[in-house]
Backbone as XML, in Angstrom:
<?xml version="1.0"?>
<chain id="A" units="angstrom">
  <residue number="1" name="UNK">
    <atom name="N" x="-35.008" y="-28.179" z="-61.128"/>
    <atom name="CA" x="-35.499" y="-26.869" z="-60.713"/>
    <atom name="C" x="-36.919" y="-26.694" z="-61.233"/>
  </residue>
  <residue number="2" name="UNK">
    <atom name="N" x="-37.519" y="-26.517" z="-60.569"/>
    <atom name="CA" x="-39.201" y="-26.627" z="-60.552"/>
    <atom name="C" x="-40.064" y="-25.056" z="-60.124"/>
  </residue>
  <residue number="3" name="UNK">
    <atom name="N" x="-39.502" y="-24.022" z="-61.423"/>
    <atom name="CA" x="-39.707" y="-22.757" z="-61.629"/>
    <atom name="C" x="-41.372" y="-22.640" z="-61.976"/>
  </residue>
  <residue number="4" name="UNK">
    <atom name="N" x="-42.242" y="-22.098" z="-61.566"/>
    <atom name="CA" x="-43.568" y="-21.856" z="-62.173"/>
    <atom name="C" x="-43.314" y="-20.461" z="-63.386"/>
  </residue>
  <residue number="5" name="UNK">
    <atom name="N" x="-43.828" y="-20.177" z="-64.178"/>
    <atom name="CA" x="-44.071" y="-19.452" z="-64.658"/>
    <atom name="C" x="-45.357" y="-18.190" z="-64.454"/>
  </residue>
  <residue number="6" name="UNK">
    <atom name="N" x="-45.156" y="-16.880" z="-64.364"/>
    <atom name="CA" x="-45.738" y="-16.079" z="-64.054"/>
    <atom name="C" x="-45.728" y="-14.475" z="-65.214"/>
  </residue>
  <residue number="7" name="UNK">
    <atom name="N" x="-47.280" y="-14.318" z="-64.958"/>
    <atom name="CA" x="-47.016" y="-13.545" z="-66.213"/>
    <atom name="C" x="-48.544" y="-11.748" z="-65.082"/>
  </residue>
  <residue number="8" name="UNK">
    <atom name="N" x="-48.165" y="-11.512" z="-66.274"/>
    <atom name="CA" x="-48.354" y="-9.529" z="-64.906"/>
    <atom name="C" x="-49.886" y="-9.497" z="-65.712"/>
  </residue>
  <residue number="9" name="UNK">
    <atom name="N" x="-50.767" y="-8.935" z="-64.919"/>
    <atom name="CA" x="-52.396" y="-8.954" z="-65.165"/>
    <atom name="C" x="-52.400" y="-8.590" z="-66.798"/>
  </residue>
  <residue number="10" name="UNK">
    <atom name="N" x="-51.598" y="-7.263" z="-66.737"/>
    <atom name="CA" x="-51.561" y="-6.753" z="-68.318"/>
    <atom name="C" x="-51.053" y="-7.774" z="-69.715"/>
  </residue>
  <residue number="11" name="UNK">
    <atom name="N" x="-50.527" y="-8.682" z="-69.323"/>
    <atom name="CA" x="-50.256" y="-9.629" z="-70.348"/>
    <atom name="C" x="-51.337" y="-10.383" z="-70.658"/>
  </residue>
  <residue number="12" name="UNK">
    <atom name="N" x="-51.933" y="-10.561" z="-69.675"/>
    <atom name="CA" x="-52.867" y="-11.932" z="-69.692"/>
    <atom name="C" x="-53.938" y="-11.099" z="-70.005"/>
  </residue>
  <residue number="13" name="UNK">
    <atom name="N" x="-54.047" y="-9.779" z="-69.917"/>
    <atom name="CA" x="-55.439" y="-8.714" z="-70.207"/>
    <atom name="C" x="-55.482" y="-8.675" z="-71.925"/>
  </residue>
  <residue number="14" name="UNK">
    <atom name="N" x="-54.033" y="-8.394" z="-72.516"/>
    <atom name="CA" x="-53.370" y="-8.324" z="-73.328"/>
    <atom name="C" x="-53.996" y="-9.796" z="-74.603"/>
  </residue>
  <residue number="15" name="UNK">
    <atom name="N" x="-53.409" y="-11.005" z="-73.694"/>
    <atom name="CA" x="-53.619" y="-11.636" z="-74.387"/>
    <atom name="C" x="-54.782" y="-12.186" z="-74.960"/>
  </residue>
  <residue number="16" name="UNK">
    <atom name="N" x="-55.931" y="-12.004" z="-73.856"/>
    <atom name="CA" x="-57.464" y="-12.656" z="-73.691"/>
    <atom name="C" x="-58.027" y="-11.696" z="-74.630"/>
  </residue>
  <residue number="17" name="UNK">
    <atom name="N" x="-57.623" y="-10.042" z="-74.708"/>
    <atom name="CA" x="-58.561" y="-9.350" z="-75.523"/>
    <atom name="C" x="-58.598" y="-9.619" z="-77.444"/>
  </residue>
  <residue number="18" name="UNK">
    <atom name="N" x="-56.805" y="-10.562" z="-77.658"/>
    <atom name="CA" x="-56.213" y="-10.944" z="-79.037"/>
    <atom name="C" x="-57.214" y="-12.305" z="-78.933"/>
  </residue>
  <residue number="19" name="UNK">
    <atom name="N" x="-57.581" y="-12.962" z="-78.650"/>
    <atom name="CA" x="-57.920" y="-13.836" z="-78.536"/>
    <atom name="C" x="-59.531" y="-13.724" z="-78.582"/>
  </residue>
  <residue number="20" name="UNK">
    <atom name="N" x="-60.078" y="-13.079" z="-78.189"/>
    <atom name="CA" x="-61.946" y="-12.737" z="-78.372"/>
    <atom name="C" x="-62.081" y="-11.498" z="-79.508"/>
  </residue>
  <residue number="21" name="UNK">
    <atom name="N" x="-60.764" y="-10.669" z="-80.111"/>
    <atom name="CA" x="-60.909" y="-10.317" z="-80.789"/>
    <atom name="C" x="-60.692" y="-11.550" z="-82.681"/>
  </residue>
  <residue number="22" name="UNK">
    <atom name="N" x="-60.071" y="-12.012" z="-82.188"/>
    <atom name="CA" x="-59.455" y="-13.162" z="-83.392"/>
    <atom name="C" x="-61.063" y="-14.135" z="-83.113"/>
  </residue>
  <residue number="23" name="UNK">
    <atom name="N" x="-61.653" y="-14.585" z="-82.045"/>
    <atom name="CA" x="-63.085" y="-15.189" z="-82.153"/>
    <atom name="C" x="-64.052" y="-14.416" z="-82.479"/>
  </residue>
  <residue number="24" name="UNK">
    <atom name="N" x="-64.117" y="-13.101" z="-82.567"/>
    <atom name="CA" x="-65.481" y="-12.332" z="-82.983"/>
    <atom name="C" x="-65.947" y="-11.792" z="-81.654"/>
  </residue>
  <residue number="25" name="UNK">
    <atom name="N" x="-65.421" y="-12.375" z="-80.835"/>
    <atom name="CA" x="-66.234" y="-11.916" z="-79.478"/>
    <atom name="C" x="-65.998" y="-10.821" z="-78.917"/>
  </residue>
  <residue number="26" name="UNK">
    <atom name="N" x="-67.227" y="-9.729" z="-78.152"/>
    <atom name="CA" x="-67.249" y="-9.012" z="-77.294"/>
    <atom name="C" x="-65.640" y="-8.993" z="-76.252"/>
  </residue>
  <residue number="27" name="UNK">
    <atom name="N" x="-65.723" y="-7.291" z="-76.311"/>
    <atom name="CA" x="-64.352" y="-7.438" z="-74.743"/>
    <atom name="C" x="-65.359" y="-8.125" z="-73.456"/>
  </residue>
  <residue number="28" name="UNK">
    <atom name="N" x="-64.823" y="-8.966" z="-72.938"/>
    <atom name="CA" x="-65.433" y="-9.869" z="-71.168"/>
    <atom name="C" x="-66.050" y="-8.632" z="-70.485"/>
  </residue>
  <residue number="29" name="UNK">
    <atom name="N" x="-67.003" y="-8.419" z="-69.825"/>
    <atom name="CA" x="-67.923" y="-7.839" z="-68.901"/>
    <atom name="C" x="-68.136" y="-8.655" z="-67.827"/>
  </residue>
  <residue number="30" name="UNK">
    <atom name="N" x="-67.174" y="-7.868" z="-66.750"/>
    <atom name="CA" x="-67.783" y="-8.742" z="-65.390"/>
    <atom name="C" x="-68.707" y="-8.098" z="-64.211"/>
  </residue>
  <residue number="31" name="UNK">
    <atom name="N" x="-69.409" y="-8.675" z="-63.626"/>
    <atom name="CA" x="-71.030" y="-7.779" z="-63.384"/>
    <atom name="C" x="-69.909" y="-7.600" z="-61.961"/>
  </residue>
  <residue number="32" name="UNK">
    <atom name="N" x="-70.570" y="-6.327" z="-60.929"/>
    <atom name="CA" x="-69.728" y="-5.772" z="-60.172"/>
    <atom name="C" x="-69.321" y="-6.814" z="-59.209"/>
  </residue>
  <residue number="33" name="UNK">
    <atom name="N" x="-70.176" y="-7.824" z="-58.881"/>
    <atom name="CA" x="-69.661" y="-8.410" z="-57.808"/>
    <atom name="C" x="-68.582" y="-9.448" z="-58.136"/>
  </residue>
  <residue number="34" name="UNK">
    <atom name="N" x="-68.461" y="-9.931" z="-59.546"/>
    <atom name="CA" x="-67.484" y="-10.664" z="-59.635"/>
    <atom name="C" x="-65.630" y="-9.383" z="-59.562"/>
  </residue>
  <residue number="35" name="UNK">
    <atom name="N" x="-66.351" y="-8.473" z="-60.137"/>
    <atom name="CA" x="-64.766" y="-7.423" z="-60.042"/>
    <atom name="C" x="-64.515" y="-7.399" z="-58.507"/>
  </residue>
  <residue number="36" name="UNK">
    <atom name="N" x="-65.357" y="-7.327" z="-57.450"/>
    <atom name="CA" x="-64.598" y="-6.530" z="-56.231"/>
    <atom name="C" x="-64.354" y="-7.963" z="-55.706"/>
  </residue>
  <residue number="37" name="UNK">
    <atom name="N" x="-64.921" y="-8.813" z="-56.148"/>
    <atom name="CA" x="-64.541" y="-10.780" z="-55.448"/>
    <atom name="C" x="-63.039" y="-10.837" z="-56.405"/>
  </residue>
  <residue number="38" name="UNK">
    <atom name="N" x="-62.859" y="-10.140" z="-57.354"/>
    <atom name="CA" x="-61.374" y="-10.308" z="-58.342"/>
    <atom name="C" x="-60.329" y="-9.535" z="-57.280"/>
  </residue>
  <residue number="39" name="UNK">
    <atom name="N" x="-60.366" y="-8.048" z="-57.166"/>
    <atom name="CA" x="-59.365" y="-7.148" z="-56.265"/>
    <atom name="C" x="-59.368" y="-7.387" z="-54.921"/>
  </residue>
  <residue number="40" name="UNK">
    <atom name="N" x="-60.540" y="-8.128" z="-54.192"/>
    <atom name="CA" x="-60.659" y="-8.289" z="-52.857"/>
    <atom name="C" x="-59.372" y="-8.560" z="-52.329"/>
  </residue>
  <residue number="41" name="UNK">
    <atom name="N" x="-58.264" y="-8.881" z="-52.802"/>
    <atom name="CA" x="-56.836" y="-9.233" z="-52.456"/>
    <atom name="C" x="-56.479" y="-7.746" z="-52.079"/>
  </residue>
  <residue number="42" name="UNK">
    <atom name="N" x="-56.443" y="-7.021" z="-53.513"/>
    <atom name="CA" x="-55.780" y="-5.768" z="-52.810"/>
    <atom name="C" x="-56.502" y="-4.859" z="-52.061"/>
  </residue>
  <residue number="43" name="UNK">
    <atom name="N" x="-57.905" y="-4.799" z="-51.805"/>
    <atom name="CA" x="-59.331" y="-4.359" z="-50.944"/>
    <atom name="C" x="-58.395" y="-4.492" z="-49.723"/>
  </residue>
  <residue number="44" name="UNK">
    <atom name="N" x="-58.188" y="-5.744" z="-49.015"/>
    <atom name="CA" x="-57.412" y="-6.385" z="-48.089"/>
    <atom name="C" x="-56.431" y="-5.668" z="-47.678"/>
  </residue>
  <residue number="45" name="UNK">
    <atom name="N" x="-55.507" y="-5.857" z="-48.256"/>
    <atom name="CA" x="-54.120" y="-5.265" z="-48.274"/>
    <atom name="C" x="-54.325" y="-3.751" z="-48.242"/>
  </residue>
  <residue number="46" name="UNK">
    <atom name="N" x="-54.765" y="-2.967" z="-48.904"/>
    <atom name="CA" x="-55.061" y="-1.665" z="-48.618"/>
    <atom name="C" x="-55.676" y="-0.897" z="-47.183"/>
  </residue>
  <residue number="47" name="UNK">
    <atom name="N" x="-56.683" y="-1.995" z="-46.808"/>
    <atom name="CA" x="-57.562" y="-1.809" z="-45.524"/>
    <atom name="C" x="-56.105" y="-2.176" z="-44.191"/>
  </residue>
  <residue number="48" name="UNK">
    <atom name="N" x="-55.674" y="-2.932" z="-44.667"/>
    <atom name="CA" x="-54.238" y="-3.164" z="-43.908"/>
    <atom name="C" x="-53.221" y="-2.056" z="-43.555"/>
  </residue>
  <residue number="49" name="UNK">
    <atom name="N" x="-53.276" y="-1.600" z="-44.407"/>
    <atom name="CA" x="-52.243" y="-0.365" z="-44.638"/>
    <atom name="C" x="-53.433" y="1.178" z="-43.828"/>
  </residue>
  <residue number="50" name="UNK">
    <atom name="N" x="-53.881" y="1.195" z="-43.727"/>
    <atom name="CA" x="-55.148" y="1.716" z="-43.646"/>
    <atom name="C" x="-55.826" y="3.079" z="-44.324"/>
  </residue>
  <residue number="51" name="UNK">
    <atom name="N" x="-56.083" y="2.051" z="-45.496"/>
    <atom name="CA" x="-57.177" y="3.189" z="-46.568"/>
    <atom name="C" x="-59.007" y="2.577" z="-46.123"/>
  </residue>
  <residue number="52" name="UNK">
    <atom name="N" x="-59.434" y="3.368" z="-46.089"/>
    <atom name="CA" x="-60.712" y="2.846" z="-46.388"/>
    <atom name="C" x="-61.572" y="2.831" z="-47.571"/>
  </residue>
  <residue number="53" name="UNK">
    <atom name="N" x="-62.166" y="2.011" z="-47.741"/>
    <atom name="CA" x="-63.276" y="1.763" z="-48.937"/>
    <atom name="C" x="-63.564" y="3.086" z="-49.911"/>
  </residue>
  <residue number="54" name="UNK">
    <atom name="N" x="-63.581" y="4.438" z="-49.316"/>
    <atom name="CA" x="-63.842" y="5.266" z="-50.179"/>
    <atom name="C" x="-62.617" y="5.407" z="-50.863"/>
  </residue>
  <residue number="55" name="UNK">
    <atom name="N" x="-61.765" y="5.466" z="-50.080"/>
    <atom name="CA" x="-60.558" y="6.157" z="-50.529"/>
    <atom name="C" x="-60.360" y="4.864" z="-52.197"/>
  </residue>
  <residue number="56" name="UNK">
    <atom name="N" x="-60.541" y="3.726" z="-51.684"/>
    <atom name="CA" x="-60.499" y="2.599" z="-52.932"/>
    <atom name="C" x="-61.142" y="2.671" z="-53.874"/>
  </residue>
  <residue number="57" name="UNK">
    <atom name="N" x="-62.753" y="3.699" z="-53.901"/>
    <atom name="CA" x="-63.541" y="3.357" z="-54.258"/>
    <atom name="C" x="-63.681" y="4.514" z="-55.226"/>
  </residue>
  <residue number="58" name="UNK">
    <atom name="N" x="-62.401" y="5.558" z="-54.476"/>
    <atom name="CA" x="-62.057" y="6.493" z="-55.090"/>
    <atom name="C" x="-60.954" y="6.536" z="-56.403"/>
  </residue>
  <residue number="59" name="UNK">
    <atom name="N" x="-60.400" y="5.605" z="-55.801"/>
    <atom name="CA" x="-59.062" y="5.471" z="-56.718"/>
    <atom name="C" x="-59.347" y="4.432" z="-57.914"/>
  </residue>
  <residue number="60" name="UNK">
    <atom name="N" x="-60.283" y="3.861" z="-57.921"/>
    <atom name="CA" x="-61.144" y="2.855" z="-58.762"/>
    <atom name="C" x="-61.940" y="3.979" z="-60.160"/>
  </residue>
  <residue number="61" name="UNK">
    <atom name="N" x="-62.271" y="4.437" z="-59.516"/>
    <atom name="CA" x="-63.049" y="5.907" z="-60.655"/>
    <atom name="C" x="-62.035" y="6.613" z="-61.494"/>
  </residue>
  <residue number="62" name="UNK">
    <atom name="N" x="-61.058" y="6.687" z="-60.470"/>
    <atom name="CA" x="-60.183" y="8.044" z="-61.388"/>
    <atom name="C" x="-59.235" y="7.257" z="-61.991"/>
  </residue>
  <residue number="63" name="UNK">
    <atom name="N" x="-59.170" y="5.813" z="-62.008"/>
    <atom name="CA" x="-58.329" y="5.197" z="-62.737"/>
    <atom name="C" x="-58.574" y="4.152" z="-63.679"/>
  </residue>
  <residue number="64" name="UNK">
    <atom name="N" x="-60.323" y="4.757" z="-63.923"/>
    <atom name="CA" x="-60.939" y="3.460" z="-64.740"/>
    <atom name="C" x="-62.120" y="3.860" z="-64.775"/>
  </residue>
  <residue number="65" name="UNK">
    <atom name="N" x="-62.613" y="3.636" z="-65.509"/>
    <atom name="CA" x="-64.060" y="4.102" z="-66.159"/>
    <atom name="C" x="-65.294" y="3.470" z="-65.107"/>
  </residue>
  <residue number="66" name="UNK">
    <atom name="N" x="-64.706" y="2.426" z="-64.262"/>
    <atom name="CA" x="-65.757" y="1.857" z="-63.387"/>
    <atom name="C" x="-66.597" y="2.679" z="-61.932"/>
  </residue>
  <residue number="67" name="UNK">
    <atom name="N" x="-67.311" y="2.589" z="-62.137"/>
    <atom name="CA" x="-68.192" y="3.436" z="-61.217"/>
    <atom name="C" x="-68.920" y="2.385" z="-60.349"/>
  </residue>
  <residue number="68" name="UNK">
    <atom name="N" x="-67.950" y="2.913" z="-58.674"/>
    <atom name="CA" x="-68.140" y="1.974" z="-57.836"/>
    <atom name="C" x="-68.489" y="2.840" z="-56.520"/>
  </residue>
  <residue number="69" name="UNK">
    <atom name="N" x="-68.711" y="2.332" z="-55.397"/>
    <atom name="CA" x="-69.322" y="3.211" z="-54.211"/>
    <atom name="C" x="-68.298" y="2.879" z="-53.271"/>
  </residue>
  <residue number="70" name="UNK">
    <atom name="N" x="-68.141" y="3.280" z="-51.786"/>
    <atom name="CA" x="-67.658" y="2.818" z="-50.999"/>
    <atom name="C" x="-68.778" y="1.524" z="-50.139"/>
  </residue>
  <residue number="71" name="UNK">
    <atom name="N" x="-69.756" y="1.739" z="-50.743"/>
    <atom name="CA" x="-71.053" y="0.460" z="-49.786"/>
    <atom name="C" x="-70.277" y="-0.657" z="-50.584"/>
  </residue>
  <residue number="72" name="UNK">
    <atom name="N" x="-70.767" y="-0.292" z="-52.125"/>
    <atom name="CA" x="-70.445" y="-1.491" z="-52.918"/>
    <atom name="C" x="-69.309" y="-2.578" z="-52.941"/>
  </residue>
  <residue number="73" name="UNK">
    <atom name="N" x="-68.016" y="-1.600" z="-52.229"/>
    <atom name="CA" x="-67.245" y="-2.312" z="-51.934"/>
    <atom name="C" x="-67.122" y="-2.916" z="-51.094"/>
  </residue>
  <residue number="74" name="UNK">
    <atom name="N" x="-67.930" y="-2.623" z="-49.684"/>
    <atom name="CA" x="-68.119" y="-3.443" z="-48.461"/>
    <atom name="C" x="-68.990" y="-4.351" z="-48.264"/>
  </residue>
  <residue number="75" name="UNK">
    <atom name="N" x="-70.037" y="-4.449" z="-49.420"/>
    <atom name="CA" x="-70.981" y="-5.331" z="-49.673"/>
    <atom name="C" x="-71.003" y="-6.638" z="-50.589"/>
  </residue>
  <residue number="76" name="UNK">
    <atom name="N" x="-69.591" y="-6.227" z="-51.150"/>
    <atom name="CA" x="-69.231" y="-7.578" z="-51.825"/>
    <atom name="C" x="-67.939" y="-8.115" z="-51.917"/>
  </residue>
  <residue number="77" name="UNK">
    <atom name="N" x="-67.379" y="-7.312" z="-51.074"/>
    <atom name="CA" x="-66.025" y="-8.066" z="-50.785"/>
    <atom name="C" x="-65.227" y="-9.613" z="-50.279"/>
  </residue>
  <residue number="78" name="UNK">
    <atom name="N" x="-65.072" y="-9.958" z="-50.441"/>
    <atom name="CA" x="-65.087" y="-11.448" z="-50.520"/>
    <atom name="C" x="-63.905" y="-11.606" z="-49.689"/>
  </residue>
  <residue number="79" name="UNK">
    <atom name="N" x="-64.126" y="-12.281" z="-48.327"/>
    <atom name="CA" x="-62.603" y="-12.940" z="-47.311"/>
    <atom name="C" x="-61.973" y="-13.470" z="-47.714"/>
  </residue>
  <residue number="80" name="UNK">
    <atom name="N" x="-61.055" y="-13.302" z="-47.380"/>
    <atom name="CA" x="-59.780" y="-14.417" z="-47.333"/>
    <atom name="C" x="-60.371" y="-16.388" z="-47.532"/>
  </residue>
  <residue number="81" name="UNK">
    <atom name="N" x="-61.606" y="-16.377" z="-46.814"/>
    <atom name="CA" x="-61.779" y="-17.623" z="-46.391"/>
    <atom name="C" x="-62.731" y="-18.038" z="-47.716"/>
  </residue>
  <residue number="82" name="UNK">
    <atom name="N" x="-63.284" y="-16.226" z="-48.361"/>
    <atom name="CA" x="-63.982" y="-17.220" z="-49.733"/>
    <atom name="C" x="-62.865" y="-17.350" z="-50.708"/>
  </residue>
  <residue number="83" name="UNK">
    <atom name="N" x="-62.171" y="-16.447" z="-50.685"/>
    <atom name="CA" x="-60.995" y="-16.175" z="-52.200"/>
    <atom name="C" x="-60.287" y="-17.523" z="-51.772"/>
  </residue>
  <residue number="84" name="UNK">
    <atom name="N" x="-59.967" y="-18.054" z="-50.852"/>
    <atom name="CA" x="-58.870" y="-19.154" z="-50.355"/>
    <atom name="C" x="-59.333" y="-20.157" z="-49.192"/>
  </residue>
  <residue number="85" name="UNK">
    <atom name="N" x="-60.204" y="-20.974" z="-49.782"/>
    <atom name="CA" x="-60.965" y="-21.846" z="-49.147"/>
    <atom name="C" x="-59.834" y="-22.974" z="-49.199"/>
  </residue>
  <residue number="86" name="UNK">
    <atom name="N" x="-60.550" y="-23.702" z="-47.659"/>
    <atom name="CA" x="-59.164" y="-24.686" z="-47.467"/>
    <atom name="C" x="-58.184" y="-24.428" z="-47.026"/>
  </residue>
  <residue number="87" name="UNK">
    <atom name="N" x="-57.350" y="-22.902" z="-47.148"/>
    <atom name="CA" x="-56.399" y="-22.508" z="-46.733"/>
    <atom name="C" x="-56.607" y="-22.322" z="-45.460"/>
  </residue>
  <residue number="88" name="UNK">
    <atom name="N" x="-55.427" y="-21.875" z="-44.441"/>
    <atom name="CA" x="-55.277" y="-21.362" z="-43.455"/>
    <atom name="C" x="-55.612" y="-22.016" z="-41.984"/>
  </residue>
</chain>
């Protein structure tokens, strides 16, 4: 039986911050375009369902200190074909 193991964003958020705190290091800063190339999965999936960019861009603010636009999100959103090259 050839089970992968899987672990939930918050663990692995969890664990990386014990880990740069035990090295001395800064919490990770990722400049905006690498964050909306990170969620572009659920960007996707949301636009599917049909929210648009503000509404994301909305729910991004009030649930996180990040201050994002609805352009910003359409300007760096990353396809299917960059997040999963090769695929499909």
């Amino acid at each position: 039986m050839d089970t992968k193991k899987t672990y939930s964003v918050e663990a692995a958020i969890r664990a990386q911050s014990a880990l740069r705190e035990l090295g001395g290091l800064a919490p990770e800063q990722f400049p905006l375009e690498a964050f909306v190339g990170m969620i572009s999965d659920e960007i996707e999936h949301l636009r599917k369902l049909g929210h648009g960019d503000r509404e994301i861009a909305e729910v991004i603010r009030t649930s996180s200190n990040i201050e994002i636009s609805a352009e910003e999100i359409a300007a760096n959103y990353a396809s299917p074909e960059q997040r999963h090259p090769g695929q499909g």
